[in-house]
C-alpha positions as CSV (number, residue, x, y, z in Angstrom):
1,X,148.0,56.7,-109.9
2,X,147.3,52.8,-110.1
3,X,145.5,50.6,-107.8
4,X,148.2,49.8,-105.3
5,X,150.6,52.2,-103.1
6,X,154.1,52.2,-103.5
7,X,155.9,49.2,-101.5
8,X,153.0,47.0,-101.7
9,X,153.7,43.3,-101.4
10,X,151.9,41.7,-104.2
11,X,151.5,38.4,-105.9
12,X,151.3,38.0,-109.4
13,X,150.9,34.9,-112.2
14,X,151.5,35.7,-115.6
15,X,152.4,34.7,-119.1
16,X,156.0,34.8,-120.2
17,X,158.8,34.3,-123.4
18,X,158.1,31.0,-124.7
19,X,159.4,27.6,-124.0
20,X,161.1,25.6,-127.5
21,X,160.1,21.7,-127.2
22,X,161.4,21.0,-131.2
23,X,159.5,23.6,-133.8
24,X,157.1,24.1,-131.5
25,X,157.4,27.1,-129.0
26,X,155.1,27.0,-125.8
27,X,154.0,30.0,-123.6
28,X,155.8,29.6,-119.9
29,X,153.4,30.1,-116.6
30,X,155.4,32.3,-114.3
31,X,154.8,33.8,-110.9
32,X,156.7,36.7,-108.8
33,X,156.2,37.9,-105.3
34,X,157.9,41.4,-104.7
35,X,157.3,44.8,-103.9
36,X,154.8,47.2,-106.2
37,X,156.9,50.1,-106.6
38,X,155.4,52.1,-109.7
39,X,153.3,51.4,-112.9
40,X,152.8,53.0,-116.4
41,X,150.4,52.5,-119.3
42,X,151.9,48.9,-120.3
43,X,153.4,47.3,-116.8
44,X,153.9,47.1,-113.6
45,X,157.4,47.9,-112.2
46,X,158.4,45.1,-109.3
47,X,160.9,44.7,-106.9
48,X,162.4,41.6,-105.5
49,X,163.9,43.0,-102.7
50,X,164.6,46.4,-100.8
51,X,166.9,47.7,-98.5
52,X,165.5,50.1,-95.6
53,X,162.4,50.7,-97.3
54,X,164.3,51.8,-100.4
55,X,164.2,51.1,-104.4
56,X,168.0,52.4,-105.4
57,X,170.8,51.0,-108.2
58,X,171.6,47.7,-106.2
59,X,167.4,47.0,-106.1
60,X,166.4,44.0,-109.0
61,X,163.5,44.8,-110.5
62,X,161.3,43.5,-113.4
63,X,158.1,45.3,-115.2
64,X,156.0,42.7,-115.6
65,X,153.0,43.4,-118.6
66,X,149.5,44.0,-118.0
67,X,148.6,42.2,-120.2
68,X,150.2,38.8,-119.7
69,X,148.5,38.8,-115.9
70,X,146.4,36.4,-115.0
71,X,146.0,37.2,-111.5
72,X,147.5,39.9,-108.8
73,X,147.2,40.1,-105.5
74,X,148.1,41.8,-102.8
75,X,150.0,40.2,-99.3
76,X,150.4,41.5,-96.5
77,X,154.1,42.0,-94.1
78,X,153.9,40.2,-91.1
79,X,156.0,42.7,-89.8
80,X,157.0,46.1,-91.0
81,X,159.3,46.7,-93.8
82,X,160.9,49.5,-92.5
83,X,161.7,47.6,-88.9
84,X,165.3,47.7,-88.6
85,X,165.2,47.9,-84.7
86,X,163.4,44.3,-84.3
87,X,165.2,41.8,-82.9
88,X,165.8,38.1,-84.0
C-alpha cells in the first residue's frame, strides 16, 4: 500500500515529454491537482475528476512517474467529496 489513501487530493510538479525549440529538445515543467486513486512500482495513478466518490470509464486519469516528481503534496477538501446533499 503507498503513502496516501485512495481519493486523496494531492498536488504534484513533475518532469514531462520534451518541448522542440529547433534541434534542441527541452524537458517541460508540469503540474496536476487531482485525486490519488492507486499506485504501482513505477507511478502514481491520478484522477482529474470523480463522480459520487467514484473512479469508473467516463473518469480521466493519468499515471504520473515517480520518478519525474519533484514535489507531492497532499490538499485538503473544503467540503466533502461525497456531499451530494449540500446546497449552493
Amino acid at each position: 500500500m503507498g503513502k496516501y489513501k485512495k481519493m486523496t487530493p494531492v498536488y504534484i510538479r513533475f518532469w514531462d515529454h520534451a518541448k522542440w525549440t529547433g534541434p534542441n529538445a527541452e524537458p517541460l515543467l508540469c503540474e496536476i491537482v487531482g485525486v490519488y486513486h492507486d499506485e504501482d512500482d513505477v507511478a502514481y495513478k491520478i484522477a482529474s475528476w470523480v463522480c459520487s466518490g467514484e473512479l469508473d470509464d467516463n473518469t480521466e486519469q493519468f499515471a504520473i512517474v515517480k520518478s519525474t516528481i519533484v514535489h507531492m503534496q497532499e490538499l485538503a477538501f473544503t467540503r466533502g467529496i461525497n456531499d451530494s446533499k449540500r446546497k449552493n
